[in-house]
C-alpha positions as CSV (number, residue, x, y, z in Angstrom):
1,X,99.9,66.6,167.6
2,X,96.2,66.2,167.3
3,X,95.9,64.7,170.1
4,X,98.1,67.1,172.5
5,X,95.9,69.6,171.0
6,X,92.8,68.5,171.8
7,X,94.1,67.6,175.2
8,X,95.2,71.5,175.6
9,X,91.9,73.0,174.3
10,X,89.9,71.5,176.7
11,X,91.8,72.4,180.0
12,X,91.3,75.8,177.9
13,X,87.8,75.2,177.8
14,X,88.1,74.5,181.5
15,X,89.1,77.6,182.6
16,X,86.2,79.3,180.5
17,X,83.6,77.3,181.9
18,X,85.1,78.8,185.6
19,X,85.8,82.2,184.5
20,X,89.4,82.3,184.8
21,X,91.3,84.8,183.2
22,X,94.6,83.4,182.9
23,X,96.6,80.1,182.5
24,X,99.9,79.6,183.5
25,X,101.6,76.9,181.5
26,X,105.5,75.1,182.0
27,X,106.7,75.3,178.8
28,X,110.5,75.1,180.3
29,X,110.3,72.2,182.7
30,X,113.7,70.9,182.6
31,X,115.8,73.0,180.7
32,X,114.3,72.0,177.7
33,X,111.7,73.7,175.6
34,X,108.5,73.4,174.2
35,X,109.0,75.8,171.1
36,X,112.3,75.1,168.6
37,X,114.6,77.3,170.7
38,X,118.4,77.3,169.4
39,X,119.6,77.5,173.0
40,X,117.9,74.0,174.7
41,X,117.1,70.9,173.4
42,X,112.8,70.1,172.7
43,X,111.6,68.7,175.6
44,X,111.0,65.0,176.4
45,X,107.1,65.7,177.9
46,X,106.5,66.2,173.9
47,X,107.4,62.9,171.9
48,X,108.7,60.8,175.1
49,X,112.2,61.1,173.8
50,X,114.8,64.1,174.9
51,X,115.6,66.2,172.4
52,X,113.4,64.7,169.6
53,X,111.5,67.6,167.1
54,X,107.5,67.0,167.8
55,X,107.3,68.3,164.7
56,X,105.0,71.4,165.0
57,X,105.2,74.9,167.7
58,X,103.4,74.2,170.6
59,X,104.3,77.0,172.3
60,X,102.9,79.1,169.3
61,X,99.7,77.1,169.6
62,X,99.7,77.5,173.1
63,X,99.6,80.7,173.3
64,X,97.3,81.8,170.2
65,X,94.7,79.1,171.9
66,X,94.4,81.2,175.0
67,X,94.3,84.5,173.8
68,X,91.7,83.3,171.4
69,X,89.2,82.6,174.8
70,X,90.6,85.8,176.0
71,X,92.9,84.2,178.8
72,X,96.2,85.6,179.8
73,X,99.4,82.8,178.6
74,X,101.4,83.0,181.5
75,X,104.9,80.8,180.5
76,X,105.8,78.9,183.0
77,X,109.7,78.2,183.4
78,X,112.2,76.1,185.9
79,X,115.3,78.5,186.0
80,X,117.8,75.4,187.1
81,X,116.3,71.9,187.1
82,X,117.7,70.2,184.3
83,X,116.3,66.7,184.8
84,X,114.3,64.6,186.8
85,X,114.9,61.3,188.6
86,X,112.5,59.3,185.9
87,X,114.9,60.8,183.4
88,X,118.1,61.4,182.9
89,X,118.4,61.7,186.7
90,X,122.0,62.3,187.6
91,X,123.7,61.2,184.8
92,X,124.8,63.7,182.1
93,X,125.2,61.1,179.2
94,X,121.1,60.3,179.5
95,X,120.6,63.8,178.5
96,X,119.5,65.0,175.1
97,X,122.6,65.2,172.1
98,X,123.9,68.8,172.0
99,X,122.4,69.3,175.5
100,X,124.7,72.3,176.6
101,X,125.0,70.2,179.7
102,X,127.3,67.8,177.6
103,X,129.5,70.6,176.2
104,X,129.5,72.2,180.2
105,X,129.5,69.9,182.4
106,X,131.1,71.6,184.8
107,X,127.5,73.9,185.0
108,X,125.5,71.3,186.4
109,X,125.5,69.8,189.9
110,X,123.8,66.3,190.6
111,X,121.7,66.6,193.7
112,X,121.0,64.7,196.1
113,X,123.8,62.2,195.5
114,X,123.4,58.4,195.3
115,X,119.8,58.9,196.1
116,X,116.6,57.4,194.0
117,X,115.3,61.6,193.5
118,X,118.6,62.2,192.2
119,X,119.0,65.2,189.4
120,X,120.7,67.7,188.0
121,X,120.9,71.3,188.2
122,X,122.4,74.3,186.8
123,X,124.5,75.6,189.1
124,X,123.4,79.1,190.2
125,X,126.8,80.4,191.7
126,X,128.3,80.4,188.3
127,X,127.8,83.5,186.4
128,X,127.8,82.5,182.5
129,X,125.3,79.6,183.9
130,X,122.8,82.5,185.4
131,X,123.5,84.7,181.9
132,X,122.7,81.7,179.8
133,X,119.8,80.5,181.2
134,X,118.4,83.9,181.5
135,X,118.8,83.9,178.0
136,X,117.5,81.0,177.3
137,X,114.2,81.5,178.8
138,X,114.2,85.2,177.0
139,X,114.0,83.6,173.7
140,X,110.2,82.7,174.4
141,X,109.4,86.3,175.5
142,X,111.4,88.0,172.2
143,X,109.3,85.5,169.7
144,X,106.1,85.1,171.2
145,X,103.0,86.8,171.9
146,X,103.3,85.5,175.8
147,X,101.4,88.3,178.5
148,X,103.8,86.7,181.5
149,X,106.6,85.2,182.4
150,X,106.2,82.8,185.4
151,X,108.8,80.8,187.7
152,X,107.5,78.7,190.4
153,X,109.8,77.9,193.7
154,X,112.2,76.0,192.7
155,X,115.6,77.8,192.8
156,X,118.8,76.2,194.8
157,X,116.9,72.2,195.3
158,X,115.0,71.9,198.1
159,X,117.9,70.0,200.8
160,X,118.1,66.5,201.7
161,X,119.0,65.3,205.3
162,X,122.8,65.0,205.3
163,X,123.9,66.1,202.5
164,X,125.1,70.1,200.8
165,X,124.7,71.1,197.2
166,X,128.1,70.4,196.0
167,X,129.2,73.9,195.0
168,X,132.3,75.0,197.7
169,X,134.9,75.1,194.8
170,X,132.2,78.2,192.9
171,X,131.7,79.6,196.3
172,X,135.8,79.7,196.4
173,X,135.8,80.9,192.6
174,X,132.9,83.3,193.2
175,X,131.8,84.1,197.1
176,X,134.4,86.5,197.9
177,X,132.6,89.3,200.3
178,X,130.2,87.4,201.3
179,X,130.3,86.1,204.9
180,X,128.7,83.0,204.2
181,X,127.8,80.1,201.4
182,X,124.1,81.3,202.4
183,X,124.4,85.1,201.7
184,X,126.2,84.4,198.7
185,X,123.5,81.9,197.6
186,X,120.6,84.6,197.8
187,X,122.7,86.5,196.2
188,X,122.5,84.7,193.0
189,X,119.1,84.0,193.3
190,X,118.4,87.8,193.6
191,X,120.6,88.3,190.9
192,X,118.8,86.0,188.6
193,X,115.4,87.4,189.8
194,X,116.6,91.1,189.7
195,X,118.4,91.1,186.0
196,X,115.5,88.4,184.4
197,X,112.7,91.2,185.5
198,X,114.7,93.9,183.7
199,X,115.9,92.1,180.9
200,X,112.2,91.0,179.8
201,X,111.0,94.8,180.1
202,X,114.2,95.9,178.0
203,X,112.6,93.2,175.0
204,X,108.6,94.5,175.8
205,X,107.7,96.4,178.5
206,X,104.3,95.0,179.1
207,X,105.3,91.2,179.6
208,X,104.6,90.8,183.4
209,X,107.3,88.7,185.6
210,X,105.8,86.9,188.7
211,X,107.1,84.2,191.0
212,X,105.4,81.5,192.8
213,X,107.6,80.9,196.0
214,X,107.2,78.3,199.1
215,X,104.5,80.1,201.1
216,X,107.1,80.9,203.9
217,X,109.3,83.4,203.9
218,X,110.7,83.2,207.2
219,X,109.6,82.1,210.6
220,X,109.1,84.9,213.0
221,X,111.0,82.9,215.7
222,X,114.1,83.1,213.5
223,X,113.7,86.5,212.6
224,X,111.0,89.3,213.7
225,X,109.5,90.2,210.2
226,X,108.5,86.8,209.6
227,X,105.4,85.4,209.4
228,X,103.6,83.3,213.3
229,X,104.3,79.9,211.6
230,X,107.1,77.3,212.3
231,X,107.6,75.8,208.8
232,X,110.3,75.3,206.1
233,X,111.8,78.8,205.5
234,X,111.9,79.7,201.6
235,X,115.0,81.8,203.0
236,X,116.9,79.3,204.3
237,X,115.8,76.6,202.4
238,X,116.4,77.2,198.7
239,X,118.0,80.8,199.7
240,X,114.9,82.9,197.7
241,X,114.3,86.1,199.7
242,X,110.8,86.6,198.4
243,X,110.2,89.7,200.6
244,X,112.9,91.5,199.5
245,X,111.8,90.8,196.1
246,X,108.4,92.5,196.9
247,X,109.8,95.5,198.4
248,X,112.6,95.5,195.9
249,X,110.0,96.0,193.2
250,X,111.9,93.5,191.2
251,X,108.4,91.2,190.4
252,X,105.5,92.3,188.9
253,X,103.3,90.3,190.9
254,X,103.8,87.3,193.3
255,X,102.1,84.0,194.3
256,X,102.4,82.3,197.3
257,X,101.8,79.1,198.0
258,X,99.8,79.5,200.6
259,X,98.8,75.2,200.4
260,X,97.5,74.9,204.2
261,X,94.3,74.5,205.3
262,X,93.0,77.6,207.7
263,X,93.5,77.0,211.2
264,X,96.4,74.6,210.1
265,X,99.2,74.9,213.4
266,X,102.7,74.5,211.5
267,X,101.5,77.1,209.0
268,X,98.1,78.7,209.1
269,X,96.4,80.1,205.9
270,X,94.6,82.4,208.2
271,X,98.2,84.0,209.5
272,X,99.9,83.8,206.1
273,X,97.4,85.5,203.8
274,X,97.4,88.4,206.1
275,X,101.2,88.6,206.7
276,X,101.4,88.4,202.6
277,X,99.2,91.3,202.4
278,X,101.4,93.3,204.7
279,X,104.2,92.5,202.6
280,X,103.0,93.8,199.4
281,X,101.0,97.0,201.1
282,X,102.5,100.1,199.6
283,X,104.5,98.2,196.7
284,X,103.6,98.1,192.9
285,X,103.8,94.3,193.1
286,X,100.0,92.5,193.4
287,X,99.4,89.4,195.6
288,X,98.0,86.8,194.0
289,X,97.1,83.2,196.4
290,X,98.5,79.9,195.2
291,X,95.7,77.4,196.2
292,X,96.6,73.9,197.3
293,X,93.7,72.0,195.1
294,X,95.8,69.0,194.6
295,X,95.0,68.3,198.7
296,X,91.3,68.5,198.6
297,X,89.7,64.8,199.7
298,X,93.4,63.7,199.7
299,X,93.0,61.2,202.6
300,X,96.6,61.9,203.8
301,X,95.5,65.3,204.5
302,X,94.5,66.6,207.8
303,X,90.5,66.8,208.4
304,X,89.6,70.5,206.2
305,X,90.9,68.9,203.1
306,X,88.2,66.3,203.7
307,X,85.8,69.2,203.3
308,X,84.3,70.4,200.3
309,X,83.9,74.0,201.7
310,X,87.5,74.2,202.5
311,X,88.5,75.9,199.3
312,X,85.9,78.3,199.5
313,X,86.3,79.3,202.3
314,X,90.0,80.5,201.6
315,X,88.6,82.5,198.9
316,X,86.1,84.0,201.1
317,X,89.2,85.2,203.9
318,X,90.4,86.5,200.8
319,X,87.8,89.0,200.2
320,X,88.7,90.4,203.8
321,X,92.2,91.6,202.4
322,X,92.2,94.2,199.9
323,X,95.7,93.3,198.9
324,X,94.9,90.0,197.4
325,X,94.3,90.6,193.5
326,X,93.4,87.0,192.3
327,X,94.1,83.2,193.1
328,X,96.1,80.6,191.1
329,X,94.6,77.2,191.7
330,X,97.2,74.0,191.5
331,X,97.1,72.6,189.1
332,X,94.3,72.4,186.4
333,X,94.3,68.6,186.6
334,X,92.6,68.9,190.7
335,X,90.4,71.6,189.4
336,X,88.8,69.3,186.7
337,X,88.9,66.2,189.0
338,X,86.6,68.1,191.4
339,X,86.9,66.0,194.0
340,X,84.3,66.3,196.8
341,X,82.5,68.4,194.3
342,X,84.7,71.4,195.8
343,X,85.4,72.7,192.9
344,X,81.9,73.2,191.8
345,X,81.1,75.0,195.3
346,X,83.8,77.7,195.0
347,X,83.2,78.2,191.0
348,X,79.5,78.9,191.9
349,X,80.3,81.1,194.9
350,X,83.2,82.8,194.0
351,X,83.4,82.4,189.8
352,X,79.8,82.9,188.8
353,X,81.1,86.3,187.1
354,X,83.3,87.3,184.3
355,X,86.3,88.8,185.7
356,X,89.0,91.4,183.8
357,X,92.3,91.2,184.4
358,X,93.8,93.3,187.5
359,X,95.7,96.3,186.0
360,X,99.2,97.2,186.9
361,X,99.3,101.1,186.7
362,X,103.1,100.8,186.7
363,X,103.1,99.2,183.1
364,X,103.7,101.7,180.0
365,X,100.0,102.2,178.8
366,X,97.7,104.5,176.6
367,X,94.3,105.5,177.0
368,X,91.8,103.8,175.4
369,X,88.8,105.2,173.3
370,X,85.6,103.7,173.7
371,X,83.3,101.2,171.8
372,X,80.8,102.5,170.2
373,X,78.1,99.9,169.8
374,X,76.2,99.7,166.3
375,X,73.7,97.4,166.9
376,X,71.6,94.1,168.9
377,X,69.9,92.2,167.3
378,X,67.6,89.4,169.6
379,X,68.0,86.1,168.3
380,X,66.7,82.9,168.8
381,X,70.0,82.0,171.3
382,X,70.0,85.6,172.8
383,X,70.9,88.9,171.8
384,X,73.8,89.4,169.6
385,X,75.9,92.7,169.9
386,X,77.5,94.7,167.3
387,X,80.1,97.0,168.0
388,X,83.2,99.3,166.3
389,X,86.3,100.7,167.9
390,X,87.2,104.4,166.7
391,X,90.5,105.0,166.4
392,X,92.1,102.2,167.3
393,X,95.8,101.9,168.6
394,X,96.2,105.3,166.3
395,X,97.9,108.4,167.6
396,X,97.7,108.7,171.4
397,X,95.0,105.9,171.2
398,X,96.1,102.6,173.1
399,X,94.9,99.1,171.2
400,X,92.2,97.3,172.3
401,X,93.3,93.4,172.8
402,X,89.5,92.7,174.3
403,X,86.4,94.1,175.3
404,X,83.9,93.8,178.1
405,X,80.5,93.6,178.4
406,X,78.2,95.0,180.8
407,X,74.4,94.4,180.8
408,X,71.9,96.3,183.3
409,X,68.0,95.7,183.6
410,X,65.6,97.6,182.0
411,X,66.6,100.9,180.7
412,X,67.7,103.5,183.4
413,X,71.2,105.0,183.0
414,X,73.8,103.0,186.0
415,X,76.0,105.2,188.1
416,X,79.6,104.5,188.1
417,X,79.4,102.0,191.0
418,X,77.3,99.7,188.4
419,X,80.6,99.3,186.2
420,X,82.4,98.1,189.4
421,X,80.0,95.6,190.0
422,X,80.8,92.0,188.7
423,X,77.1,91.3,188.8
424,X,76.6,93.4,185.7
425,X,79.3,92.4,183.7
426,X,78.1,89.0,181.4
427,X,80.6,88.3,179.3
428,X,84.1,89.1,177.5
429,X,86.0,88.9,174.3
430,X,89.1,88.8,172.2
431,X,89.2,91.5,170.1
432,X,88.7,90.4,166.3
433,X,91.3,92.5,163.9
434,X,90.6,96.0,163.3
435,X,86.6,95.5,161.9
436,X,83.5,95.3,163.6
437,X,83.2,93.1,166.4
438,X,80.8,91.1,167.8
439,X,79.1,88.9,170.7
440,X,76.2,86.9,171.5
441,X,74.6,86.7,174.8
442,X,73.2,83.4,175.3
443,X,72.1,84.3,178.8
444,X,69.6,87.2,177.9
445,X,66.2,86.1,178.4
446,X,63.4,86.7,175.6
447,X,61.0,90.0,176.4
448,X,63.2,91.0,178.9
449,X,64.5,94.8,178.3
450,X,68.2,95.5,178.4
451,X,70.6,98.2,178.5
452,X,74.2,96.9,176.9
453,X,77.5,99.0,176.9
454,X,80.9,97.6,175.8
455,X,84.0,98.9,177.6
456,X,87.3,98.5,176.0
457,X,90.4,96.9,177.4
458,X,94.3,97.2,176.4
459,X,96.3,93.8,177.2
460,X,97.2,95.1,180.2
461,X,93.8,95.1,181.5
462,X,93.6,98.8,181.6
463,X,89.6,99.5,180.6
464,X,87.9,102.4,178.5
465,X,85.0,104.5,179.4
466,X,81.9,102.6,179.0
467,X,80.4,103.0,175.7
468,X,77.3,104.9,174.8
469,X,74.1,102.4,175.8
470,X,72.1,100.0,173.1
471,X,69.1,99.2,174.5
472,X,67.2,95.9,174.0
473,X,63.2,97.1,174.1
474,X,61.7,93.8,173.0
């Protein structure tokens, strides 16, 4: 426990050094769980053996962990995988006792057959299968204090050459209207997405439900609003309509995974971002850019990977499209690795800043009174801040889950624009209770005058007027 701890706390740690705001952790890899949930066995990436108690909540720790560094806990859960081929692979009897898979085994499907990747998966077509596992992951969002649920792209496997998922006898149980296996397919996927967005705000409105699909939609050569590229089709593929998802408002926010280089022929980060951003124009669902990490210096990668600039320069297109809220690097072990030092180029010119969370006006939210700060006090490490929060969470008053911290040289009042510049904002911070709160700047430097304000933010990322100033004189 110690150990996985540790381990956890410093990817944590991670993220603060770059500024991120939010983590997105699997805590539902294989239909298994990482908190003591009375639907699914404890998963095997725990203890090493399926089903065996670790003996403590990580999900609980998890999530208490990140909020105390003020990130966002995104949980991260596989819908239908049930194993993996290092695992129980195809074979039912491998998986863990009083696996639900073993009392319904006509729920899973074992995919691709007589093959080394073989697995098993829930089948989607059947509709107590969809219920349960809806249910299942709903557990984590009714106990625990999570801001998002997350599912990545897998939804029907991926297919391998030769062979169909083996589900014509649902399809025959199930499919009638439907004028093919494939229409009937999406169908269950967009009834999985659809009904797992409204169940989660039905149990609290504010968690957020986002998707991380394959970065292609459709080709335009197979149908006219797809995007210029000639790549796997998420459409056709695994049957996830991700546009319709988008316009359908069903999401809260989505993440493509946009993991080609710019300029890249088969798929072109410099076509997709933009036709991404044309999707999501004039929808409440934010666009957030799943960034390939895990190929930068891979030397089976084409010649921009080889490039520490590469990945900076995706977040610099970015910048050019308006729609694009935020990026979601994959996966926390590439980021650390730095290879090429290209982490270390985009964190200093893209993540030198402090950034708040991107608000979602279409989330249930109440305003927010602001700080009022009581005090700085310059200190041998910096300046510490004091501040209180009137009223907080009481009558028509949202909470405040964090604050934010802006700092301006010398001691002129800013205009608005300076609260909308990330130059000016040095630091933020989990609210502490209902008391007095507090924060050191460690990067104030000594005889230097300084005008402070505190803003307060609800866990939505919706933020307060700026508080009256404390200024810093000497």
């Amino acid at each position: 426990m110690a150990a996985q701890q540790a381990e956890y706390t410093g990817w944590l740690d991670l993220a603060q050094r770059l500024n991120h705001n939010a983590v997105v952790v699997q805590v539902r890899p294989t239909a298994d769980a990482f908190w003591p949930s009375p639907y699914e066995p404890w998963s095997e990436y725990l203890t090493g053996v399926r089903g065996q108690d670790p003996g403590w909540d990580p999900l609980a720790y998890l999530v208490t962990e990140a909020h105390r560094r003020n990130l966002e806990f995104h949980a991260w859960f596989n819908p239908y995988r049930i194993s993996m081929p290092d695992g129980a692979g195809a074979d039912v009897g491998k998986l863990a006792p009083g696996h639900p898979v073993r009392e319904h085994p006509d729920w899973a499907v074992a995919y691709p057959l007589n093959a080394a990747g073989s697995r098993l998966y829930y089948n989607p077509g059947i509709p107590e299968v969809r219920q349960f596992v809806q249910t299942a992951m709903l557990d984590a969002v009714k106990r625990y204090d999570i801001d998002g649920v997350h599912f990545d792209d897998y939804f029907y496997p991926y297919p391998a050459a030769g062979q169909d998922f083996a589900d014509q006898a649902t399809f025959e149980e199930y499919g009638a209207g439907f004028a093919s296996k494939a229409d009937w397919r999406r169908h269950n996927i967009d009834l999985l997405v659809k009904e797992m967005g409204q169940r989660i705000k039905a149990v609290k409105s504010w968690v957020k439900f986002g998707v991380s699909p394959f970065g292609i939609w459709r080709n335009a050569s197979a149908d006219p609003l797809g995007s210029q590229t000639n790549g796997t089709q998420s459409y056709d593929a695994n049957f996830a309509d991700t546009r319709k998802w988008v316009k359908e408002e069903w999401i809260d926010y989505i993440v493509p995974q946009v993991y080609w280089n710019i300029g890249f022929a088969v798929a072109d980060y410099a076509k997709l971002v933009p036709w991404w951003s044309e999707v999501v124009a004039g929808t409440r669902v934010q666009l957030y850019v799943g960034q390939a990490d895990y190929k930068i210096g891979d030397p089976a990668q084409p010649a921009p990977w080889q490039d520490p600039a590469e990945m900076s320069r995706h977040l610099t297109f970015n910048r050019d499209h308006p729609q694009v809220a935020g990026n979601i690097h994959f996966s926390a072990v590439q980021v650390r690795a730095n290879r090429l030092g290209a982490t270390d180029v985009y964190a200093a010119e893209h993540y030198s800043r402090p950034a708040l969370i991107p608000t979602m006006p279409h989330l249930p939210a109440k305003p927010l009174m602001f700080p009022v700060l009581t005090g700085a006090i310059r200190k041998s490490g910096g300046v510490e801040l004091r501040w209180r929060q009137p009223v907080d969470g009481l009558g028509p008053f949202g909470q405040a889950t964090s604050y934010a911290v802006y700092r301006f040289d010398g001691i002129d009042l800013p205009g608005n624009c300076g609260f909308a510049d990330a130059g000016n904002l040095v630091g933020t911070v989990r609210a502490s209770g209902a008391g007095g709160q507090s924060w050191l700047d460690d990067t104030a430097e000594p005889g230097r005058r300084y005008s402070y304000y505190v803003t307060a933010l609800d866990r939505l990322g919706n933020e307060s007027q700026p508080s009256p100033p404390w200024f810093v004189l000497r």
